[in-house]
KOLLUM-238546 format. One record per atom (N, C-alpha, C): y, z, x; residue in one letter. Coordinates in pm, whole numbers, padded with zeros to 5 digits, always signed. Example, Ala and Ser with C-alpha at 12.3 -4.5 7.8 and 13.67 -1.06 7.14 Angstrom:
! KOLLUM-238546
-00569+00780+01319A-00450+00780+01230A-00330+00780+01320A-00225+00708+01285S-00106+00714+01367S+00003+00787+01290S
This chain:
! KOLLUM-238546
+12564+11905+08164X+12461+11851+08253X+12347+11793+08169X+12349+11634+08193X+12213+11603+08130X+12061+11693+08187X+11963+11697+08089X+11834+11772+08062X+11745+11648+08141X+11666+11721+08221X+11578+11591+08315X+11460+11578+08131X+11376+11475+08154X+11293+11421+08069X+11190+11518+08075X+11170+11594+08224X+11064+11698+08156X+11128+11802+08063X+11210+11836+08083X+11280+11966+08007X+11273+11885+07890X+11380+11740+07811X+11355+11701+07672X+11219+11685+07620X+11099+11673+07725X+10967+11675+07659X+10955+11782+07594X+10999+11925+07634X+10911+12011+07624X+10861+12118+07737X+10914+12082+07834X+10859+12157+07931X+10772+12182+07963X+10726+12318+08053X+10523+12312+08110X+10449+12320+07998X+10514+12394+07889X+10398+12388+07817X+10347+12255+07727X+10459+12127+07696X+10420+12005+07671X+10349+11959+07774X+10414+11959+07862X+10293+11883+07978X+10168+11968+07988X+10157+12041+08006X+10014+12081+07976X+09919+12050+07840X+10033+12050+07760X+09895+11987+07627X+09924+11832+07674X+10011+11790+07711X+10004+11665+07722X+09846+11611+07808X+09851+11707+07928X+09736+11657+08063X+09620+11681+08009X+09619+11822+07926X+09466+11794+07856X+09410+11684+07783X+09515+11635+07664X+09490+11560+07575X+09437+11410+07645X+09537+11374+07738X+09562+11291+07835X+09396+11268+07903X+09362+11393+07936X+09223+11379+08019X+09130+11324+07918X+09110+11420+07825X+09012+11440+07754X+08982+11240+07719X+09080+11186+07680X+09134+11028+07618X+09070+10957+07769X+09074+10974+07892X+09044+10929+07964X+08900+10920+08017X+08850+11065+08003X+08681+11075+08049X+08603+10996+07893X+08657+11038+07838X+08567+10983+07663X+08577+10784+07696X+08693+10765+07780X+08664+10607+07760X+08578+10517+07868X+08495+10415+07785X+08386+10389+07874X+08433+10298+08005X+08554+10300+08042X+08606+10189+08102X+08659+10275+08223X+08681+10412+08180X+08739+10546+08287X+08651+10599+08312X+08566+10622+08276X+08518+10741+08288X+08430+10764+08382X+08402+10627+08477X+08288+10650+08577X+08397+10736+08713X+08513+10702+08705X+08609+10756+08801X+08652+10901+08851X+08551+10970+08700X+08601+11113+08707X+08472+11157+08761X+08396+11147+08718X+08208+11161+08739X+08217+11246+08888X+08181+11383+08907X+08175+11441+08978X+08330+11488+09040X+08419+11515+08991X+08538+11565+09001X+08586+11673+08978X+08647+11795+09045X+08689+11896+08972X+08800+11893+08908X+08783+11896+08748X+08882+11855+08663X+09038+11927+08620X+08978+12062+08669X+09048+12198+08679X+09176+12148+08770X+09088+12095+08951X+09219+12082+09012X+09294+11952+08993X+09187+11844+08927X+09241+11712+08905X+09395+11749+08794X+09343+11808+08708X+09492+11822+08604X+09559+11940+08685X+09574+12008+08714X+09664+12060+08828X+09772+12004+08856X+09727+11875+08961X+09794+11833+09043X+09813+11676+08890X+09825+11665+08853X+09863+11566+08755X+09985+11676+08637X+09989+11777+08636X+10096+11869+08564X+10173+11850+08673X+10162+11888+08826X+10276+11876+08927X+10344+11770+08957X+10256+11643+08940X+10324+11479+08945X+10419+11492+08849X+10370+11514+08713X+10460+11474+08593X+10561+11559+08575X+10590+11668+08618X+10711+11796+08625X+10792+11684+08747X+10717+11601+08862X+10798+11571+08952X+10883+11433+08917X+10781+11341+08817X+10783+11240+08802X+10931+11263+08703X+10926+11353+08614X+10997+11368+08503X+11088+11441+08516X+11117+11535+08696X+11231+11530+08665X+11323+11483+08784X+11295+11513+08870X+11328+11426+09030X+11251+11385+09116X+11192+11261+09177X+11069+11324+09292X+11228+11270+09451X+11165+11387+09466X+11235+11389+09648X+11208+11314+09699X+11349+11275+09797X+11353+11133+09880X+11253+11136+09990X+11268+11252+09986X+11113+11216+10126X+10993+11158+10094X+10954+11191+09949X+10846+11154+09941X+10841+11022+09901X+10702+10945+09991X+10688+10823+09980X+10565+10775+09903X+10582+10756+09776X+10511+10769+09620X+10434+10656+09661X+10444+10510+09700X+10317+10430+09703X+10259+10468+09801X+10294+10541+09888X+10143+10566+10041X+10063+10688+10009X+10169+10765+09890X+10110+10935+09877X+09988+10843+09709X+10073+10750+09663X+09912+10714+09543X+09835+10641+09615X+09843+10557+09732X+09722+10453+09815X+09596+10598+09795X+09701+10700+09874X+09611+10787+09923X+09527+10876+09854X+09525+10891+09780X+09544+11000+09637X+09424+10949+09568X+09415+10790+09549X+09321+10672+09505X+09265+10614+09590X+09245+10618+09674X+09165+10550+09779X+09030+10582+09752X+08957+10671+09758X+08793+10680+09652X+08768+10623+09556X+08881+10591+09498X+08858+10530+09338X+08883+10342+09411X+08968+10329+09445X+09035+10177+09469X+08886+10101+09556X+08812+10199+09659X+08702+10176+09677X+08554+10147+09550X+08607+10235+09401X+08486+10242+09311X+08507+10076+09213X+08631+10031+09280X+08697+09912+09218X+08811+09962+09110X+08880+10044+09164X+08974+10061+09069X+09120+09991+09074X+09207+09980+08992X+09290+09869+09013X+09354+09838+08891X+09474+09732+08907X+09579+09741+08799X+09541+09718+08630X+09477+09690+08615X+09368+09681+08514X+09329+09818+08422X+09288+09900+08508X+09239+10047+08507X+09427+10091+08472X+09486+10041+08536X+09605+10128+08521X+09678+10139+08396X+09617+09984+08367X+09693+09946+08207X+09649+10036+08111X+09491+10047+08116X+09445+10159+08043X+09462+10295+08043X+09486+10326+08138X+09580+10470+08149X+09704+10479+08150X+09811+10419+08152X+09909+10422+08072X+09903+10428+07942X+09810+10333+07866X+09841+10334+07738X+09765+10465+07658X+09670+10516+07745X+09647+10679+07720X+09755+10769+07688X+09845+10766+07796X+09927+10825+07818X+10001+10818+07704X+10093+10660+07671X+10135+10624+07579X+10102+10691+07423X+09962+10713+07439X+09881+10742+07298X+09848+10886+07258X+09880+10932+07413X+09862+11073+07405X+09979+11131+07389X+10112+11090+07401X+10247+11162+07393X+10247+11084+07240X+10243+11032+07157X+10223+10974+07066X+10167+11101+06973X+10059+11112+06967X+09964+11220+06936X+10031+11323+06920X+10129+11378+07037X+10185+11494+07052X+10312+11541+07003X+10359+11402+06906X+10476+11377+06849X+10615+11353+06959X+10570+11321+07055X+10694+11289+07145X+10775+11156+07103X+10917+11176+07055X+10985+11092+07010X+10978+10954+07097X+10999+10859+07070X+10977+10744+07095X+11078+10718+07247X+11194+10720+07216X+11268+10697+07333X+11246+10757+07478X+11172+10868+07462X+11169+11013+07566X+11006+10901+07570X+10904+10836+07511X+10805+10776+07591X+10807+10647+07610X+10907+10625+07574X+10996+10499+07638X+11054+10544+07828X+11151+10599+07815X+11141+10668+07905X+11075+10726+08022X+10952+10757+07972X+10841+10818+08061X+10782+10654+08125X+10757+10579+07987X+10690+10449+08053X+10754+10383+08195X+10902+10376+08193X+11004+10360+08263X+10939+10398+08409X+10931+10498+08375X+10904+10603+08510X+10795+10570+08598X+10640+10562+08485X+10524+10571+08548X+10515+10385+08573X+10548+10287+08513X+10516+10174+08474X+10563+10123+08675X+10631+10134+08699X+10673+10067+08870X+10563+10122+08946X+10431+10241+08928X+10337+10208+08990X+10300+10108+08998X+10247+09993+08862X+10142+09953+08872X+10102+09852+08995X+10201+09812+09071X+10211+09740+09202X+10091+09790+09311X+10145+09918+09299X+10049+09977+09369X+09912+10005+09392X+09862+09997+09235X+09714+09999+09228X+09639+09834+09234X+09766+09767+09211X+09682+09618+09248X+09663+09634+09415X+09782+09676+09456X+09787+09664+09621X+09651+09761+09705X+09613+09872+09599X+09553+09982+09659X+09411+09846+09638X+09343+09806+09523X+09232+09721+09511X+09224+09616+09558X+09337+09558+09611X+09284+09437+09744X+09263+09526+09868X+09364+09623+09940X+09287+09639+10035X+09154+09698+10063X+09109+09778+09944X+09020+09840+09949X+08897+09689+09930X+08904+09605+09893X+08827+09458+09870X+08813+09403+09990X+08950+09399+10106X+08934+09303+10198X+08889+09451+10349X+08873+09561+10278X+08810+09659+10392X+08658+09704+10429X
């Protein structure tokens, strides 16, 4: 039986240094960081360890991933957030599994995964523009 991509990461405990590292790369940059500004960061990475366990290793057919991120971002897509913002957090991401020595193919891989959002955050910043 192939190993889902969270298990070849590393499992919870990679993703967890991953989400810290991940954050920390995100509030420090001046281009993110107005997005977090009054956030509880505790439950923000929480629920960003539960995406990426889901992301990395099945997410269930029920769930419907662009209405559950509209929603998820909708405070932010209102602060002007948008595909732009997204590029830069990917390549966090990118820089942070990097950092963490995650072999190249496995964040190849991951990019795979997270990269078919980015539709969504353009889609989430027009409507939030034309609302």
């Amino acid at each position: 039986m192939v190993k889902s991509l969270f298990e070849r990461i590393g499992g919870e405990a990679a993703i967890e240094a991953a989400v810290e590292l991940f954050y920390e790369k995100l509030v420090a940059d001046e281009n993110l960081k107005k997005f977090f500004e009054g956030v509880n960061m505790d439950n923000l990475k929480a629920h960003q360890r539960k995406f990426l366990q889901l992301a990395f290793t099945k997410i269930p057919e029920d769930v419907q991933v662009d209405k559950l991120m509209l929603e998820k971002h909708d405070r932010l897509f209102k602060m002007g957030l948008d595909e732009t913002h997204f590029d830069m957090v990917a390549g966090h991401l990118v820089a942070t599994l990097q950092a963490l020595q995650v072999k190249s193919d496995l964040i190849d891989e991951a990019v795979a995964i997270v990269g078919p959002l980015r539709p969504i955050f353009q889609q989430g910043a027009e409507m939030a523009k034309s609302a």
